[in-house]
C-alpha positions in Angstrom: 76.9 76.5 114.9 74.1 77.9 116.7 71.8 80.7 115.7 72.1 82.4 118.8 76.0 82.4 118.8 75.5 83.9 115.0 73.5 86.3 116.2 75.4 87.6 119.4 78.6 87.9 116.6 76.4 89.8 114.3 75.6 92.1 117.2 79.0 92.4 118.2 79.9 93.7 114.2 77.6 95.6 113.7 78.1 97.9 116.6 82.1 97.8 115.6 81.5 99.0 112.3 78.7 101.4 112.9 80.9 102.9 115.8 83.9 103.5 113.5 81.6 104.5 110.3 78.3 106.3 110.0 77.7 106.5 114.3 81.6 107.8 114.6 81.7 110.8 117.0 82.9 113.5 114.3 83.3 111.1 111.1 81.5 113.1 108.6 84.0 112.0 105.5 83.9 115.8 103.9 85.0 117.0 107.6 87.8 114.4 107.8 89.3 115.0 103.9 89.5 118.4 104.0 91.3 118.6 106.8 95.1 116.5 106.2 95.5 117.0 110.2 92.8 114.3 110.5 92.5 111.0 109.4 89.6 107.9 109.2 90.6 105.4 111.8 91.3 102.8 109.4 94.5 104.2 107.7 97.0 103.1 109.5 99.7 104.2 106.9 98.0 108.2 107.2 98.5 108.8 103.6 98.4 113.1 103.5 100.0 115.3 100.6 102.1 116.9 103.8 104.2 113.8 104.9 105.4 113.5 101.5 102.7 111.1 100.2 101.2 113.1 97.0 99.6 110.1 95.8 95.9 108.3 97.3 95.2 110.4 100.0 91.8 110.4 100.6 90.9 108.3 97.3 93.3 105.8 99.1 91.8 102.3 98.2 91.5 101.6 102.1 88.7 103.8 102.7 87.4 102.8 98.8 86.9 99.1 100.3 85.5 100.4 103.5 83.1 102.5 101.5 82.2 99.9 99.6 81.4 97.7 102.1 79.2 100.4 103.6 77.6 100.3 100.3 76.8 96.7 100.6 74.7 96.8 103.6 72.7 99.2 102.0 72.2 96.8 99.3 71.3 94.1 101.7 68.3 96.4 102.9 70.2 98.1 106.3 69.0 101.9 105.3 69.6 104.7 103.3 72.0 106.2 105.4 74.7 103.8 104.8 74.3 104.9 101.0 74.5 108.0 102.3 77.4 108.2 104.0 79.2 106.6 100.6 77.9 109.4 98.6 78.9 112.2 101.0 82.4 110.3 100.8 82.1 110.5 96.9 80.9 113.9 96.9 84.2 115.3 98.9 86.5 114.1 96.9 85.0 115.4 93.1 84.1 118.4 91.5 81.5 118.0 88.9 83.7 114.5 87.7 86.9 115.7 88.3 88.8 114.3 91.1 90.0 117.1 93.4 93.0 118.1 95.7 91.9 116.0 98.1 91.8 113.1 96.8 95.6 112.7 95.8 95.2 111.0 92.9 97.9 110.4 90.6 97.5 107.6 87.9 101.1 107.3 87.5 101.2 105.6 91.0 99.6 102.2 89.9 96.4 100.1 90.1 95.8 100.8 93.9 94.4 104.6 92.6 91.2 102.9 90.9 89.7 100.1 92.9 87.8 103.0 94.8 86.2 103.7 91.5 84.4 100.3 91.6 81.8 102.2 93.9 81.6 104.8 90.6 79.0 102.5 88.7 76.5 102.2 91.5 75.8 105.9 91.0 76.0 106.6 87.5 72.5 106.5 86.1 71.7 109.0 89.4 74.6 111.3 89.7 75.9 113.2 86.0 79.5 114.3 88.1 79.8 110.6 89.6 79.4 109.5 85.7 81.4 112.0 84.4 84.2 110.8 86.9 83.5 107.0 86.2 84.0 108.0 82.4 87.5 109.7 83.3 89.1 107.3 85.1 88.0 104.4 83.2 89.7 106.4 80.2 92.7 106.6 82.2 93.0 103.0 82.8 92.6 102.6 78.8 95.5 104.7 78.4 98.0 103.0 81.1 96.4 99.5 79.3 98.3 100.5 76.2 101.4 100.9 77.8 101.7 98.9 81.0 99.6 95.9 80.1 101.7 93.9 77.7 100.5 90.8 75.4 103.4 88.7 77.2 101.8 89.5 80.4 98.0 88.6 79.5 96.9 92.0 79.3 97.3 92.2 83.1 98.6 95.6 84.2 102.1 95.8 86.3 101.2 96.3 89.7 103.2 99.6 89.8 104.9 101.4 86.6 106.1 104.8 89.0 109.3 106.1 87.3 108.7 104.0 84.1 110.1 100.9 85.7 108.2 97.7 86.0 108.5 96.1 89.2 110.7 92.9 89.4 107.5 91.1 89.7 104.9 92.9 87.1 101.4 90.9 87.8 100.2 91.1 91.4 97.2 89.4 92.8 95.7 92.4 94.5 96.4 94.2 91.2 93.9 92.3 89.5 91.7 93.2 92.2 92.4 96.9 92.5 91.8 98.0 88.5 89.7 94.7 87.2 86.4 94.6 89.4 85.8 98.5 88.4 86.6 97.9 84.4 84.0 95.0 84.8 81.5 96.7 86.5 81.7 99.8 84.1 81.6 97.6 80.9 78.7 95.7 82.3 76.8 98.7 83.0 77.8 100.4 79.7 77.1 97.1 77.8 81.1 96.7 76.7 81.4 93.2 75.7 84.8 93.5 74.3 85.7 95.1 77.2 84.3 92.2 79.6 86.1 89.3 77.2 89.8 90.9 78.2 89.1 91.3 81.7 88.0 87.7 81.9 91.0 86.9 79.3 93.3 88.4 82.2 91.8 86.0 85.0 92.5 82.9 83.3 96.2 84.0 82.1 96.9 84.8 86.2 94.9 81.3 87.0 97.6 79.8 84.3 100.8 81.4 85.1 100.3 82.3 88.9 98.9 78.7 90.4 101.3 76.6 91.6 100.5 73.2 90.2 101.3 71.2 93.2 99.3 72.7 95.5 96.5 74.5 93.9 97.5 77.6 95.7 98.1 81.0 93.8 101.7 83.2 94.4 101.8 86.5 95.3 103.0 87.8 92.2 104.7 87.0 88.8 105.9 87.7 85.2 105.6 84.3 83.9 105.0 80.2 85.0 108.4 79.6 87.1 108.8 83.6 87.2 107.2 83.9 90.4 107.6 85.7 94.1 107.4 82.3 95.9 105.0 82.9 98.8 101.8 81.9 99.4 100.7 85.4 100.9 97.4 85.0 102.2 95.8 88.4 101.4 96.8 88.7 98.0 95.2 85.1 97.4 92.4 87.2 99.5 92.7 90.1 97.3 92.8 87.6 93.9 89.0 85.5 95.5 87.1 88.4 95.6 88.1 89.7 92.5 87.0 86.6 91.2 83.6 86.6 92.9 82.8 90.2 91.9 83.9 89.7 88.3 82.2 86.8 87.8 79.0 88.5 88.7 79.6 90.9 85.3 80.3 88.5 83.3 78.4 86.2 81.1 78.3 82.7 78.9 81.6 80.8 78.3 83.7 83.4 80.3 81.0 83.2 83.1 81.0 78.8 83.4 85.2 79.2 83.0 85.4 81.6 86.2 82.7 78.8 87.8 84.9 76.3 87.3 87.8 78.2 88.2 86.4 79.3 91.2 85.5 75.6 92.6 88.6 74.7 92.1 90.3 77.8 94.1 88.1 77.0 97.1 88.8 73.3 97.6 92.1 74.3 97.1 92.1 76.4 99.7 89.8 74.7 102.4 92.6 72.4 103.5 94.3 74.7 105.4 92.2 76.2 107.3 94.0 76.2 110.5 91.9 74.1 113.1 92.4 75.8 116.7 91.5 78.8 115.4 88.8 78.0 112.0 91.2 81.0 110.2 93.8 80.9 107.6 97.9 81.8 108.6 99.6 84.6 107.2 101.8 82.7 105.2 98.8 79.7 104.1 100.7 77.1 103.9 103.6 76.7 106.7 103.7 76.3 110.1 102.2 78.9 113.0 104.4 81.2 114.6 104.5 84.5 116.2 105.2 85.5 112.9 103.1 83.7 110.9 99.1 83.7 113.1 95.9 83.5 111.7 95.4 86.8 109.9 92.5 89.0 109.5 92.2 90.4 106.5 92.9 87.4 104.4 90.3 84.8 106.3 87.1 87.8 105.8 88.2 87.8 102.3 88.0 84.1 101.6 84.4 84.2 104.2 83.3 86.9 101.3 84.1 85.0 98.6 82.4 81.9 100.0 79.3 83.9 101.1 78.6 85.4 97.8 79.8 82.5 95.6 77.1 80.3 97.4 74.4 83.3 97.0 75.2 83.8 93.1 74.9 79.7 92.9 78.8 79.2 92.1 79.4 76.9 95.6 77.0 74.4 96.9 74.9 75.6 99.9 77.4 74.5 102.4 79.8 76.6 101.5 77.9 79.6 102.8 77.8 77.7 106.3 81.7 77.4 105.9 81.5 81.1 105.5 79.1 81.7 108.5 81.4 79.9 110.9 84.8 81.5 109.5 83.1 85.3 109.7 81.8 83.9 113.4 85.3 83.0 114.6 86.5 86.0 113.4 84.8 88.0 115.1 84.6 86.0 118.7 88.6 86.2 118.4 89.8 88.9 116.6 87.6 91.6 117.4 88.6 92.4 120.9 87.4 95.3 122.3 85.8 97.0 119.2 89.2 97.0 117.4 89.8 94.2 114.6 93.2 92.6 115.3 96.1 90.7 114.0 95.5 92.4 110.2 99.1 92.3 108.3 100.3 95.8 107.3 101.9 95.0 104.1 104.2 92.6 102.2 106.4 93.8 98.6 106.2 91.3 95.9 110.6 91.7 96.1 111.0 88.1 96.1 112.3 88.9 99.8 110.4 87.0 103.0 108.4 89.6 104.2 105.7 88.0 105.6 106.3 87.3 109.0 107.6 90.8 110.4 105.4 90.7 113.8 105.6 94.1 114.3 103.2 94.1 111.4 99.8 92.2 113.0 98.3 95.4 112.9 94.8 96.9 114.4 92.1 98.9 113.1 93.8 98.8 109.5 91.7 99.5 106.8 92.9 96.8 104.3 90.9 94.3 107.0 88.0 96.5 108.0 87.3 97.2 104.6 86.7 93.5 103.7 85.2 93.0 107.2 82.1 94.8 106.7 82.1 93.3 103.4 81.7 89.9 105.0 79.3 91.4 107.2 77.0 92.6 104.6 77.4 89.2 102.8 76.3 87.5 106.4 73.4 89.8 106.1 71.9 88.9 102.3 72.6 85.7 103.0 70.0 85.5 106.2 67.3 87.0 103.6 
């Protein structure tokens, strides 16, 4: 792969997700949440407390992931006012670490409502109301830990508990992702050691139950081994590699080496199919292209994040970066047509039912692949430093 064609597909991403973020005619986020007639461009489903939807308006965990990434290229050294725009984002939505009206939070909805939080710890030492805030919510998550995370289940919260009811599947991939990364990052930054040792204890219980032992490959979802929603749904897998990567980071010792190791293994796993023509991974990860089931968006930048950062922290040999440099790459030369990411799958329930290969559902522009896009992007960027 050539540096030049790098460089012409970083040009092209970075203009796509200035344009839709920080340089957006209008997109100031306290302008946009305060009015529910107005939307970011990425939420495609429009969560607002006047359709109906009283839960993750504006704290909606698609904007959290597009804020976060945001929040990455600050890290990698892109300017203050990508920090910036997070905090004016984080700043809308509180009141001196209290979560407002217009952020729509309600904890009975499920884990969705706190992966935005993993921004939280980032700002703590700085902002009192962003600690304060950080300190409620990861209080809430201790309280719905005693009574929707049970010992037969690892620890591992059900996805959803609305109405009291677990779902026929409790343990969702993306679950782990949504509540586990901020937990980790909080107990590293508060020094919680017991509090690291079950959220590692909660990886290797999924990496137990949830991988299918023939093919290395994880199911969407699960209660038990042989309990399991039997699809290999490529942006929960997505969803589950990240939350690997960025937990791993927190921890330490024994727990740190077992995530290594589990790691590896994912990715070779995984590797094998890659689709060829298009250098992406299908919908469905491991049956046959169709209409229904196309490379998809949101899944492949998850697994090019996970492979860009594992190399960085040292988990994956070097090469495994370049693997992630040429999936990002052909991302971008054929899905971002236009300056509007493509062929992103709305959304999938862990029912058991095939509802993977609706395609009325390749989506554009939805936040559930920008987010992670611009994640990638800023993991393209530390890894040119």
């Amino acid at each position: 792969m050539t540096s030049e064609r790098i460089r012409e597909n970083m040009r092209r991403a970075r203009i796509f997700i200035d344009n839709l973020t920080v340089d957006a005619e209008n997109g100031d986020p306290k302008a946009i949440i305060e009015d529910e007639d107005r939307f970011f461009a990425w939420d495609n489903e429009h969560r607002s407390l006047k359709n109906g939807k009283t839960f993750l308006f504006d704290w909606s965990y698609y904007i959290g992931i597009v804020m976060e990434g945001l929040y990455y290229m600050y890290e990698a050294g892109e300017g203050e006012r990508y920090k910036s725009y997070v905090k004016r984002y984080l700043d809308a939505i509180q009141t001196d670490g209290v979560l407002n009206k217009y952020a729509g939070y309600d904890p009975a909805h499920g884990v969705d409502c706190y992966k935005t939080a993993s921004l939280l710890p980032a700002f703590m030492k700085e902002d009192a109301c962003l600690k304060t805030l950080s300190d409620n919510l990861y209080h809430d998550l201790a309280v719905v830990n005693a009574k929707y995370a049970p010992e037969e289940l690892g620890g591992c919260y059900y996805h959803v508990w609305r109405g009291g009811k677990p779902p026929k599947y409790a343990v969702w991939l993306d679950g782990l992702y949504m509540s586990q990364c901020f937990l980790a990052r909080y107990a590293k930054e508060t020094g919680d050691e017991a509090a690291l040792k079950k959220v590692a204890n909660r990886f290797f219980w999924v990496n137990e139950n949830l991988m299918d032992e023939n093919t290395g490959l994880f199911f969407h979802a699960g209660n038990k081994k042989g309990d399991v929603c039997p699809f290999f749904w490529l942006r929960a897998i997505g969803w589950y590699a990240m939350a690997q990567i960025d937990v791993y980071e927190c921890l330490s010792g024994e727990d740190q080496k077992k995530m290594k190791t589990a790691l590896r293994a994912f990715v070779k796993n995984m590797l094998p199919y890659l689709d060829k023509e298009t250098g992406m991974w299908l919908n469905l990860v491991n049956e046959e292209k169709s209409a229904g089931n196309r490379a998809e968006t949101s899944g492949t930048v998850m697994m090019a994040y996970t492979l860009l950062k594992g190399a960085r922290l040292g988990v994956f040999e070097s090469e495994m970066a370049d693997i992630g440099r040429e999936i990002f790459t052909r991302v971008t030369e054929q899905k971002l047509q236009k300056d509007k990411l493509t062929d992103v799958y709305l959304m999938a329930t862990a029912s058991g039912e095939d509802n993977y290969r609706n395609e009325n559902y390749y989506m554009l522009q939805e936040g559930k692949g920008v987010g992670p896009y611009i994640m990638a992007y800023a993991e393209m960027l530390k890894a040119e430093k």
